[in-house]
mmCIF file of the N, C-alpha and C atoms, coordinates in Angstrom:
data_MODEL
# 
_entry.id   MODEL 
# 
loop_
_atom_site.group_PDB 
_atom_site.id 
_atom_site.type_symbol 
_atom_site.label_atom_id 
_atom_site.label_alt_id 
_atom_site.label_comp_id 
_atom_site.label_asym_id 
_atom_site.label_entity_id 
_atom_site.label_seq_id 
_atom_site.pdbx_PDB_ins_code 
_atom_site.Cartn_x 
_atom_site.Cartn_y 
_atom_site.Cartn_z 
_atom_site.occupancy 
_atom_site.B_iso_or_equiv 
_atom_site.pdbx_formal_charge 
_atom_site.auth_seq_id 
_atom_site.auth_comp_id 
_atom_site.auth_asym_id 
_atom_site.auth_atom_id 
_atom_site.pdbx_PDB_model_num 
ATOM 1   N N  . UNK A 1 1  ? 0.824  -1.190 0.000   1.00 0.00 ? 1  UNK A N  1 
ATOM 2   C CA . UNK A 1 1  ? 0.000  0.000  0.000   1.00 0.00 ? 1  UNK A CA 1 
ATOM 3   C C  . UNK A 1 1  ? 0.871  1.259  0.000   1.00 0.00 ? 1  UNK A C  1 
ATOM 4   N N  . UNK A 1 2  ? 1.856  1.078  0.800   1.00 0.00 ? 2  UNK A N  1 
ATOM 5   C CA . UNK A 1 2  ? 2.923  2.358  0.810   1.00 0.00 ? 2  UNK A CA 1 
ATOM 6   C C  . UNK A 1 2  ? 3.739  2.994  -0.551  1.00 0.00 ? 2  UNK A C  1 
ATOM 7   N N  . UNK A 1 3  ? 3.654  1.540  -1.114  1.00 0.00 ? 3  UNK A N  1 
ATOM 8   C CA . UNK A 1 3  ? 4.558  1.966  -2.183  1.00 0.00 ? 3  UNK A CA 1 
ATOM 9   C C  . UNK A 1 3  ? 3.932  2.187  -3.311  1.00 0.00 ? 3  UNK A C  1 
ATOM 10  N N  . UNK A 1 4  ? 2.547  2.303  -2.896  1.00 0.00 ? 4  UNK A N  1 
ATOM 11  C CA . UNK A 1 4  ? 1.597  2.632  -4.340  1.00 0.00 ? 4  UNK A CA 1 
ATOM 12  C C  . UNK A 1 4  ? 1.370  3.650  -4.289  1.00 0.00 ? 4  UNK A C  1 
ATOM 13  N N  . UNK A 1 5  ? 1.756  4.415  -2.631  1.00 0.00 ? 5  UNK A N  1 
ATOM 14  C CA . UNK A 1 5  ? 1.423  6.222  -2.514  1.00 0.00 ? 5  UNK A CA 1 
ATOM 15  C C  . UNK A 1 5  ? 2.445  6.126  -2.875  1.00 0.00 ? 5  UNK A C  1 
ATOM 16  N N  . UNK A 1 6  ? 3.758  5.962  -2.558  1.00 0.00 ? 6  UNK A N  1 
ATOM 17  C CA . UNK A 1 6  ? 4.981  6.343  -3.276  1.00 0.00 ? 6  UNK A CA 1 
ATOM 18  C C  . UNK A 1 6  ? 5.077  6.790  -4.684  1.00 0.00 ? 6  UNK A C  1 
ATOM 19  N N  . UNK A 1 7  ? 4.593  5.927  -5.575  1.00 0.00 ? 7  UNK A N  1 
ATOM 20  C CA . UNK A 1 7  ? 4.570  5.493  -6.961  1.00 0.00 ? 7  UNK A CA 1 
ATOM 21  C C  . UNK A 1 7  ? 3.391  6.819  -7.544  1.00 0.00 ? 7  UNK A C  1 
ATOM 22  N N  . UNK A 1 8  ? 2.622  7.005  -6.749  1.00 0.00 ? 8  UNK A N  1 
ATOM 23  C CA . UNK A 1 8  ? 1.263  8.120  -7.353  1.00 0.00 ? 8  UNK A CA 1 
ATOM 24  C C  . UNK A 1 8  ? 2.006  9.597  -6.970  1.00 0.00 ? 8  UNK A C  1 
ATOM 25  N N  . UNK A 1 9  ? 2.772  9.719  -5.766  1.00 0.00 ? 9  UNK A N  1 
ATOM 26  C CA . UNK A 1 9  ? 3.679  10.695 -5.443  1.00 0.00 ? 9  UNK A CA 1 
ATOM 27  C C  . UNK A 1 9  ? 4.860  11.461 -6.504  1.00 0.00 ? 9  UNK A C  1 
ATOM 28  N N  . UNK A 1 10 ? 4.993  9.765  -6.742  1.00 0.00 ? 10 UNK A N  1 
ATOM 29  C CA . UNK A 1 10 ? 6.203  10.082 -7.745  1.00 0.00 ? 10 UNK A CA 1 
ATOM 30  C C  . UNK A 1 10 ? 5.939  10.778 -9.311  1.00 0.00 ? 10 UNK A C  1 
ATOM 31  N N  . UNK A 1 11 ? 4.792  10.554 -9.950  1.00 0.00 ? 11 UNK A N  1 
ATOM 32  C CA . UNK A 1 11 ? 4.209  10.323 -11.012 1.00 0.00 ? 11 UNK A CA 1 
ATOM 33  C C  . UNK A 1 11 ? 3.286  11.723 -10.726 1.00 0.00 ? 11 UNK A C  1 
ATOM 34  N N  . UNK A 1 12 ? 3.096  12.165 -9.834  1.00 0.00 ? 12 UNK A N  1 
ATOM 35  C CA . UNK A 1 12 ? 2.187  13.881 -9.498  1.00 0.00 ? 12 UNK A CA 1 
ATOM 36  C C  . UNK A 1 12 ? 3.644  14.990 -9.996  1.00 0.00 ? 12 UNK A C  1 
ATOM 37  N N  . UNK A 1 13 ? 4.580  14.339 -9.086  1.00 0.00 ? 13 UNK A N  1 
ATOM 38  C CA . UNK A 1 13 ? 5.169  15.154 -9.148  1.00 0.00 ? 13 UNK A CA 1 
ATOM 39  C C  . UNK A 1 13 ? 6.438  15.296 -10.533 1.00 0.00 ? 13 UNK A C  1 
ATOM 40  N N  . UNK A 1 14 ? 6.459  14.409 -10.949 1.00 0.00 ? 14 UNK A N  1 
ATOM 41  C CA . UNK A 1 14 ? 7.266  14.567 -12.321 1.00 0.00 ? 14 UNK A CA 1 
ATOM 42  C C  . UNK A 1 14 ? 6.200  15.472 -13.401 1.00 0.00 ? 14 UNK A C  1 
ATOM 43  N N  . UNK A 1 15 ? 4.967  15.375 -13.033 1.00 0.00 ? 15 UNK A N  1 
ATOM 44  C CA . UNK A 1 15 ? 3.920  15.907 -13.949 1.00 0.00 ? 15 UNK A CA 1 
ATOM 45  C C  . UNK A 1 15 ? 3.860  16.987 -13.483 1.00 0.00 ? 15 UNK A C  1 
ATOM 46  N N  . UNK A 1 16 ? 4.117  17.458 -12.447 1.00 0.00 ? 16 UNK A N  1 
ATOM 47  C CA . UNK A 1 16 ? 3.995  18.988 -11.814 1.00 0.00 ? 16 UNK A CA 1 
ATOM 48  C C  . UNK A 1 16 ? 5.590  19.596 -12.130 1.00 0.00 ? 16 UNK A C  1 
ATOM 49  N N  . UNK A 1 17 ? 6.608  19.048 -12.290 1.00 0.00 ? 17 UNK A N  1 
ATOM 50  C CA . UNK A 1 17 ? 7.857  19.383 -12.711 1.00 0.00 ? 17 UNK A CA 1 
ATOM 51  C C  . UNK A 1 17 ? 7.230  20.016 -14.601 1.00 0.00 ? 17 UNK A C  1 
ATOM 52  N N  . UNK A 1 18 ? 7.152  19.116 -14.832 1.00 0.00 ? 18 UNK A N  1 
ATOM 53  C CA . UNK A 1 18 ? 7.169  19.267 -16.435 1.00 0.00 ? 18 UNK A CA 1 
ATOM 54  C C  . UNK A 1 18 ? 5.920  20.021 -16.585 1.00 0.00 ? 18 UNK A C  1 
ATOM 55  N N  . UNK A 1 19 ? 4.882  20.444 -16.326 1.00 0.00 ? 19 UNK A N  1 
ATOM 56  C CA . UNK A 1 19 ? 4.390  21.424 -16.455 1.00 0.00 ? 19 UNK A CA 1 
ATOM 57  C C  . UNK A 1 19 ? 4.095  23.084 -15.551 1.00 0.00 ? 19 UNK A C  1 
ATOM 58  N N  . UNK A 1 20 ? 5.542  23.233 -15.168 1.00 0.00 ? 20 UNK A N  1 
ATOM 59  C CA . UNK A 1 20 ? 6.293  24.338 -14.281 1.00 0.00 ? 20 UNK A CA 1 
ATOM 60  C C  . UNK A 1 20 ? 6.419  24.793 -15.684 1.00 0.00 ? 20 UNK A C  1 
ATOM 61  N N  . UNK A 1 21 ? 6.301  26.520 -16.094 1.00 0.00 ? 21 UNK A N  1 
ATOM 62  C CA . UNK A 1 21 ? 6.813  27.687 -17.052 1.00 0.00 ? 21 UNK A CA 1 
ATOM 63  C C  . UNK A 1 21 ? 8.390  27.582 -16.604 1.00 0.00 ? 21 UNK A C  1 
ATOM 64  N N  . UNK A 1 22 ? 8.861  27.742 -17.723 1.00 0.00 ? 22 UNK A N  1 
ATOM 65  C CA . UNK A 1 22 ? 10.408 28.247 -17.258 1.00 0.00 ? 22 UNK A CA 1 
ATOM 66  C C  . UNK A 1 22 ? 10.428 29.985 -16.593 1.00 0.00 ? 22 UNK A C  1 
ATOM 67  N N  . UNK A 1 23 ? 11.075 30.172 -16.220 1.00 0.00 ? 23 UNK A N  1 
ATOM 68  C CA . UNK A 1 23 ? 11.594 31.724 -15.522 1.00 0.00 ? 23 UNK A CA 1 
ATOM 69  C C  . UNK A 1 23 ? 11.956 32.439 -16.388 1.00 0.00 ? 23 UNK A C  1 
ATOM 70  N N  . UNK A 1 24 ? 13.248 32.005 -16.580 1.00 0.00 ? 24 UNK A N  1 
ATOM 71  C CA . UNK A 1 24 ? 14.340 32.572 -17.761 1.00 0.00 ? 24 UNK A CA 1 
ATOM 72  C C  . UNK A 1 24 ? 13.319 32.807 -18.833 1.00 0.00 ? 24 UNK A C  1 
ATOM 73  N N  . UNK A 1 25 ? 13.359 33.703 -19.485 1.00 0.00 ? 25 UNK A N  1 
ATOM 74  C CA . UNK A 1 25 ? 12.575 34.254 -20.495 1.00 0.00 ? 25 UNK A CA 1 
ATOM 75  C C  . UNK A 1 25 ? 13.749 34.750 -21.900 1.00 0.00 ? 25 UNK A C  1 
ATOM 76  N N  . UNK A 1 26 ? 14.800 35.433 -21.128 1.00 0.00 ? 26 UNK A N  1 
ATOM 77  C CA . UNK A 1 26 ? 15.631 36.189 -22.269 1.00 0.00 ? 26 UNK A CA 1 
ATOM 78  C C  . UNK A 1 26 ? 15.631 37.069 -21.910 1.00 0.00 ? 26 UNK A C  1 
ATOM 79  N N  . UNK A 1 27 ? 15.701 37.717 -23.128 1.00 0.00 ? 27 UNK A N  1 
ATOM 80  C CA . UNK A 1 27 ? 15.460 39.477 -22.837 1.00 0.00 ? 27 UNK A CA 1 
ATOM 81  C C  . UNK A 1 27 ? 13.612 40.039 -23.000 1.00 0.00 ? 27 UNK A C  1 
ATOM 82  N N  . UNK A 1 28 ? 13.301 39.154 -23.755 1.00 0.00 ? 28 UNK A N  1 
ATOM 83  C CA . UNK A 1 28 ? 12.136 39.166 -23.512 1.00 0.00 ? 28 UNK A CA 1 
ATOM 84  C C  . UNK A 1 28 ? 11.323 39.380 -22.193 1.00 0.00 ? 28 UNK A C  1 
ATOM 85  N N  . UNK A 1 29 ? 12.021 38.898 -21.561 1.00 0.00 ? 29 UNK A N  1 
ATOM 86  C CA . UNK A 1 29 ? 11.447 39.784 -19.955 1.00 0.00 ? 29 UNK A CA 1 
ATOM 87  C C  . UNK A 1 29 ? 11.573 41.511 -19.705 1.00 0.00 ? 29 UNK A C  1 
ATOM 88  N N  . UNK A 1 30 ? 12.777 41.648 -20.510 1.00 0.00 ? 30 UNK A N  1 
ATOM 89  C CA . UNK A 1 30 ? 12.739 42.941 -19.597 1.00 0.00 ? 30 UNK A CA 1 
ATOM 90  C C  . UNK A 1 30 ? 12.200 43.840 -20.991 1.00 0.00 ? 30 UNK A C  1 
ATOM 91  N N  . UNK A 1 31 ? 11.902 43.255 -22.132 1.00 0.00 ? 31 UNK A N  1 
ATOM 92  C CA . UNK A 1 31 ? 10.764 44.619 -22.982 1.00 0.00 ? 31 UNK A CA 1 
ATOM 93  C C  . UNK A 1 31 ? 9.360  44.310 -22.668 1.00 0.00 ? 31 UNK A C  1 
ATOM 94  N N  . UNK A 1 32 ? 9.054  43.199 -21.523 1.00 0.00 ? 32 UNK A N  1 
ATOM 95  C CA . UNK A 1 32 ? 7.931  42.758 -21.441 1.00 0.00 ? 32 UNK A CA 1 
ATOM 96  C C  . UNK A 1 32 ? 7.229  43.677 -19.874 1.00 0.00 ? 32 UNK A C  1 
ATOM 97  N N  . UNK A 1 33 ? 8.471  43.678 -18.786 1.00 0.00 ? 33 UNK A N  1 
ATOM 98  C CA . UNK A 1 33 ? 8.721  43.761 -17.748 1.00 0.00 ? 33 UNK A CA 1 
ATOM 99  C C  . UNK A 1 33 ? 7.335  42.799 -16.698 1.00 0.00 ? 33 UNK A C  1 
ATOM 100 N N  . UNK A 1 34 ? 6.733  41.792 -17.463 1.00 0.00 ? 34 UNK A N  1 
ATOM 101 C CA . UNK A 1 34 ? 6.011  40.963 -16.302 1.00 0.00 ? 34 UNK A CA 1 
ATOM 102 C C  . UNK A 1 34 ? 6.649  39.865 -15.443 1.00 0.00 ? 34 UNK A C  1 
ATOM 103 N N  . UNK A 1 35 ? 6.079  40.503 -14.398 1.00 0.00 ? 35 UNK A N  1 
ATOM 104 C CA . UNK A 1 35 ? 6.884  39.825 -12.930 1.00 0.00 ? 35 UNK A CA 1 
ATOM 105 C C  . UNK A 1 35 ? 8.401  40.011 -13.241 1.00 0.00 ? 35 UNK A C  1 
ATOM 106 N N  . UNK A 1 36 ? 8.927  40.648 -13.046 1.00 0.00 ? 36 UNK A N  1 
ATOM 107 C CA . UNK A 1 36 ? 10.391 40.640 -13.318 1.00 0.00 ? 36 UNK A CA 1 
ATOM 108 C C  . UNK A 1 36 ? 10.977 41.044 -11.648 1.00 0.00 ? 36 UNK A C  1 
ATOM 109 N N  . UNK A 1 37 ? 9.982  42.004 -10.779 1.00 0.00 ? 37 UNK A N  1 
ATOM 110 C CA . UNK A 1 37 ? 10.546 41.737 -9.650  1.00 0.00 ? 37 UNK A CA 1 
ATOM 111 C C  . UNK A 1 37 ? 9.119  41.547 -8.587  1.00 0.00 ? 37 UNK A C  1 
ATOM 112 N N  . UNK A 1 38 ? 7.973  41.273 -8.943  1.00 0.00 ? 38 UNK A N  1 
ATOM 113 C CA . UNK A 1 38 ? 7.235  40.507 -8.885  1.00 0.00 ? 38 UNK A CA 1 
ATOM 114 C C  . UNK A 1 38 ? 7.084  40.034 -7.616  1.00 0.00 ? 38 UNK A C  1 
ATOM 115 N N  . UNK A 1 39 ? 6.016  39.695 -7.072  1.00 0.00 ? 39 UNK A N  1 
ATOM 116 C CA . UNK A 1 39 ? 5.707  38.109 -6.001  1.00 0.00 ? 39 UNK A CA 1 
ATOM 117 C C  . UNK A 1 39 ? 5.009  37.242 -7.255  1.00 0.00 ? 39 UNK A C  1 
ATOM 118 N N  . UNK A 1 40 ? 5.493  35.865 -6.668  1.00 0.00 ? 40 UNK A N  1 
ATOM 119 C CA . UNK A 1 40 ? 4.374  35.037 -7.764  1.00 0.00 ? 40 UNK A CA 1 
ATOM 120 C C  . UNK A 1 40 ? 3.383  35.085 -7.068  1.00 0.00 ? 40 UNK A C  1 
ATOM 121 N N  . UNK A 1 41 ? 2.677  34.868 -8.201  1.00 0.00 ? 41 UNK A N  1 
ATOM 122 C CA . UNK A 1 41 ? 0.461  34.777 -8.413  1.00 0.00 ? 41 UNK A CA 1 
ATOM 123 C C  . UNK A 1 41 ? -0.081 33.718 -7.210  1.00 0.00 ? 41 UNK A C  1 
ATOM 124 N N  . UNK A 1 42 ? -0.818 33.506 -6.148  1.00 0.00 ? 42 UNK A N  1 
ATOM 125 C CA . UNK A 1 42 ? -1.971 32.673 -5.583  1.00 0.00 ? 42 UNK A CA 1 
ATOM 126 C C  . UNK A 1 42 ? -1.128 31.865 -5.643  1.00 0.00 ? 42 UNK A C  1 
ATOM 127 N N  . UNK A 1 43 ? -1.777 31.173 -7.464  1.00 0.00 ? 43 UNK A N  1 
ATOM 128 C CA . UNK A 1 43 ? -1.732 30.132 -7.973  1.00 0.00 ? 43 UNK A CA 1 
ATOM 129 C C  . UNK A 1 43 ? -0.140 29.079 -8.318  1.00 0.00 ? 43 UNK A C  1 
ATOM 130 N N  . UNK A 1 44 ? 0.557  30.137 -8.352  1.00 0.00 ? 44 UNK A N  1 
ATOM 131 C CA . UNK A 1 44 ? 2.120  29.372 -8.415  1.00 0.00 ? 44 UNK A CA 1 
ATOM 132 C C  . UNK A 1 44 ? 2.829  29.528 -7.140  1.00 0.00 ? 44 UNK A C  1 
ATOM 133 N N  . UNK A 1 45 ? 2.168  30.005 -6.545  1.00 0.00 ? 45 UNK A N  1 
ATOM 134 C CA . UNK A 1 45 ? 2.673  30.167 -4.729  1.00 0.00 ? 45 UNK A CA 1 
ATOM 135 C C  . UNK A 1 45 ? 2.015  28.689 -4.391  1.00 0.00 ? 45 UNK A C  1 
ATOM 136 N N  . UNK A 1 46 ? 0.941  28.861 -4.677  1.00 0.00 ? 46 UNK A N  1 
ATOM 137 C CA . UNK A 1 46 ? 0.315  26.889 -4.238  1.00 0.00 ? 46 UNK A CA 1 
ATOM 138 C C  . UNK A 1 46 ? 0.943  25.972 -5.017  1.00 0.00 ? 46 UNK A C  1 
ATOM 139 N N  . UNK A 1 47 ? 1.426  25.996 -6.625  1.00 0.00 ? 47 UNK A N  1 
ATOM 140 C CA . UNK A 1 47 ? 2.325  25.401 -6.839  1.00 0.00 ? 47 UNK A CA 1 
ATOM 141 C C  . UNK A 1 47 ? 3.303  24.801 -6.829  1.00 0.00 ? 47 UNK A C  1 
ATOM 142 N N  . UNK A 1 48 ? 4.127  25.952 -6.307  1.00 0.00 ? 48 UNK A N  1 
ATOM 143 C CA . UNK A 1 48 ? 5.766  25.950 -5.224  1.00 0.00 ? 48 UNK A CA 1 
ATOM 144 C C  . UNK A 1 48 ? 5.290  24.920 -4.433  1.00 0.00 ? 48 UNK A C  1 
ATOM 145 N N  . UNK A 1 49 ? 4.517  25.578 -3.203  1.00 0.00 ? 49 UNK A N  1 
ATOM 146 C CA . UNK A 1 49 ? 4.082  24.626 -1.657  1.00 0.00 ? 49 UNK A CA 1 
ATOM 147 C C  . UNK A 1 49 ? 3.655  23.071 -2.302  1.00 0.00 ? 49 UNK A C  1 
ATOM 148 N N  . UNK A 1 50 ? 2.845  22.892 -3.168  1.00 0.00 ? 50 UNK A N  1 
ATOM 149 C CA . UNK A 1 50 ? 2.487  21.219 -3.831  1.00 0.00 ? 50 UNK A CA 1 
ATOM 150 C C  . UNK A 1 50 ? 3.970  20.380 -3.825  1.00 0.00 ? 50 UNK A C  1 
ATOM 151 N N  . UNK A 1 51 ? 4.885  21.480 -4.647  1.00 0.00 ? 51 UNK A N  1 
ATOM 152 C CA . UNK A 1 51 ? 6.023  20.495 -5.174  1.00 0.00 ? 51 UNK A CA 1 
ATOM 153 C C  . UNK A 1 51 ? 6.610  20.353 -4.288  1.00 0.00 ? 51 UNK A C  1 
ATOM 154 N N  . UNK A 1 52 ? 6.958  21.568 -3.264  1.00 0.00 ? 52 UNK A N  1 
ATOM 155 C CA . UNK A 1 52 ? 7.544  21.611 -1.983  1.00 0.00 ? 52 UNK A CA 1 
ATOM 156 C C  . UNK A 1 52 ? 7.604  20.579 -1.345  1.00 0.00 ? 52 UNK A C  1 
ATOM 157 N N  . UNK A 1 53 ? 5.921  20.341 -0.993  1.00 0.00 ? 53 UNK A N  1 
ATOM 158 C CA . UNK A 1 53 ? 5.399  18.946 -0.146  1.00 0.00 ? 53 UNK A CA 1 
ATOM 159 C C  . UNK A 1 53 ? 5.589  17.602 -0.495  1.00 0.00 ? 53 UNK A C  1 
ATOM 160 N N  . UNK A 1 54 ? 5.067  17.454 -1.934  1.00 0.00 ? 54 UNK A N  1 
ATOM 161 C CA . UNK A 1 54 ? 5.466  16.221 -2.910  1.00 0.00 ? 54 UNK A CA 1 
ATOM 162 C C  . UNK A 1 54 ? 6.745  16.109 -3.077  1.00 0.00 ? 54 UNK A C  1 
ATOM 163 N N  . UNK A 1 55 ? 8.128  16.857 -2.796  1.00 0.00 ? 55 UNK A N  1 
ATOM 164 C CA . UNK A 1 55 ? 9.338  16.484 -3.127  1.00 0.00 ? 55 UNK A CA 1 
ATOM 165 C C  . UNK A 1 55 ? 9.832  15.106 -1.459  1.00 0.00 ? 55 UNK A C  1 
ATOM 166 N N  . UNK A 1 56 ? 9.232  16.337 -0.616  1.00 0.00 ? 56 UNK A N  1 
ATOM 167 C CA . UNK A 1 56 ? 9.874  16.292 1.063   1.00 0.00 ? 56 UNK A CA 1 
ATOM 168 C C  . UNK A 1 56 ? 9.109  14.501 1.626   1.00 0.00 ? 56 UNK A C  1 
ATOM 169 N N  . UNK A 1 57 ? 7.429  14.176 0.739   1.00 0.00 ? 57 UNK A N  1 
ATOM 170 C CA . UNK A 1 57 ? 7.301  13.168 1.318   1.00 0.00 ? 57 UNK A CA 1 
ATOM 171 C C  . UNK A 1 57 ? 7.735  11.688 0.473   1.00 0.00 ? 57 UNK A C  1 
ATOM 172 N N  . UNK A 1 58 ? 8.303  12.202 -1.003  1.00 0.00 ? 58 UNK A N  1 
ATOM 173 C CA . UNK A 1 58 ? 8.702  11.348 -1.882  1.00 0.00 ? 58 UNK A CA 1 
ATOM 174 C C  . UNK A 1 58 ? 9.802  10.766 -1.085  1.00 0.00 ? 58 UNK A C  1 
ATOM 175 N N  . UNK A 1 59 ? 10.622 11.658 -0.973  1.00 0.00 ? 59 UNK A N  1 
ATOM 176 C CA . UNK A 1 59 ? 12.446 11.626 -0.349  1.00 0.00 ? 59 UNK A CA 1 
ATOM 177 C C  . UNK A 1 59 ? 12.385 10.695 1.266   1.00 0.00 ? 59 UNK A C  1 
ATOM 178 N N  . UNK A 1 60 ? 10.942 10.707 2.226   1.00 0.00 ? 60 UNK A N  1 
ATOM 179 C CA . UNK A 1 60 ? 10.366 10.448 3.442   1.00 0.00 ? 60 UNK A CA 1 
ATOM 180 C C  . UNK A 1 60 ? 10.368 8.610  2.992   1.00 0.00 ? 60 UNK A C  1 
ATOM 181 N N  . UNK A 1 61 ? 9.465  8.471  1.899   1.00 0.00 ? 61 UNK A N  1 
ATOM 182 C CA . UNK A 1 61 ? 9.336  7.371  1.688   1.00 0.00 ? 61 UNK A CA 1 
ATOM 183 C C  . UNK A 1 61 ? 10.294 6.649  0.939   1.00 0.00 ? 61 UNK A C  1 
ATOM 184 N N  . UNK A 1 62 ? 11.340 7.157  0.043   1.00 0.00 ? 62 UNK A N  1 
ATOM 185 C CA . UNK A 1 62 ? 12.376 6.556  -0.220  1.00 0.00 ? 62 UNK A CA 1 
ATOM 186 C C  . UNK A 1 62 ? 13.655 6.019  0.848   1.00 0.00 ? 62 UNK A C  1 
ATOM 187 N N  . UNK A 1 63 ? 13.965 6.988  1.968   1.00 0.00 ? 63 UNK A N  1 
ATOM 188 C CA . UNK A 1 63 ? 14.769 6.628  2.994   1.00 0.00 ? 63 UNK A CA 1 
ATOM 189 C C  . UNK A 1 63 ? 14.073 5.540  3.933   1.00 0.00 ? 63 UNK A C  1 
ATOM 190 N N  . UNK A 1 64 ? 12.934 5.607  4.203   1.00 0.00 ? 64 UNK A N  1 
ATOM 191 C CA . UNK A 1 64 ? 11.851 4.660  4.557   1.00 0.00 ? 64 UNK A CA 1 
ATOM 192 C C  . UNK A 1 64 ? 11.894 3.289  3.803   1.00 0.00 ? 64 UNK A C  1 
ATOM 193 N N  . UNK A 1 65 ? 11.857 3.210  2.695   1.00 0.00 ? 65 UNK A N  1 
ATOM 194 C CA . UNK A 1 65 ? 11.995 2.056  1.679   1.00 0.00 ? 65 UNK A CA 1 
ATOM 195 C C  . UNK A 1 65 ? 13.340 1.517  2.138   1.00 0.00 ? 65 UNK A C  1 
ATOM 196 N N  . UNK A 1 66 ? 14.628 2.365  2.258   1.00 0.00 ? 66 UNK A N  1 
ATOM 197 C CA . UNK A 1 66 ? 15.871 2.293  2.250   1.00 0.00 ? 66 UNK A CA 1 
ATOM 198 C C  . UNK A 1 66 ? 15.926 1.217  3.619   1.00 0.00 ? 66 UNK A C  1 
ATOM 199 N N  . UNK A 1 67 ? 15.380 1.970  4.295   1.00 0.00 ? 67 UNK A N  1 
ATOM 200 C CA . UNK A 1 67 ? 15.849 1.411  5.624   1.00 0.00 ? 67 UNK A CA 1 
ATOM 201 C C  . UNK A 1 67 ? 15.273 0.007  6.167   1.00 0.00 ? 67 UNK A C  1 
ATOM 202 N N  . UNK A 1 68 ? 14.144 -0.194 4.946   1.00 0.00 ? 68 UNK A N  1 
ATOM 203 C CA . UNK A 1 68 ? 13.633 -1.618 5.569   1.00 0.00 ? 68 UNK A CA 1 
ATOM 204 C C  . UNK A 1 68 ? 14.045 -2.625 4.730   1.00 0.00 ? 68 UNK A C  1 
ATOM 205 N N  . UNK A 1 69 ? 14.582 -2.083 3.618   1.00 0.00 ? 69 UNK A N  1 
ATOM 206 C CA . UNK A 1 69 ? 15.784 -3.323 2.950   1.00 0.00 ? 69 UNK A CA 1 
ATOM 207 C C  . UNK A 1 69 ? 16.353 -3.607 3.316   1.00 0.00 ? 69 UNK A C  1 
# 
């Protein structure tokens, strides 16, 4: 059962990696000037905190895995 949250953990969060915007823009940022010194939006502030969380309990259950091998 553990390792099937593991596995759904793992698989949220590679999907939340790969659909992260890049930052880096170019120069295109600065004739654009959006968010350039900015807070991020709500919505990518809850983003951050998701991946945040999904990184910290992936890494929880891998040392966990580790240790009962």
């Amino acid at each position: 059962m553990l390792k099937l949250i593991w596995i759904v953990v793992s698989v949220i969060l590679i999907i939340l990696i790969f659909l992260r915007t890049p930052k880096n823009q170019g120069l295109a940022s600065f004739s654009t000037k959006s968010n350039l010194l900015g807070s991020p939006s709500s919505a990518e502030l809850f983003l951050n905190n998701l991946t945040i969380i999904l990184m910290v309990s992936y890494f929880a259950f891998a040392f966990f895995f580790n240790f009962l091998s």
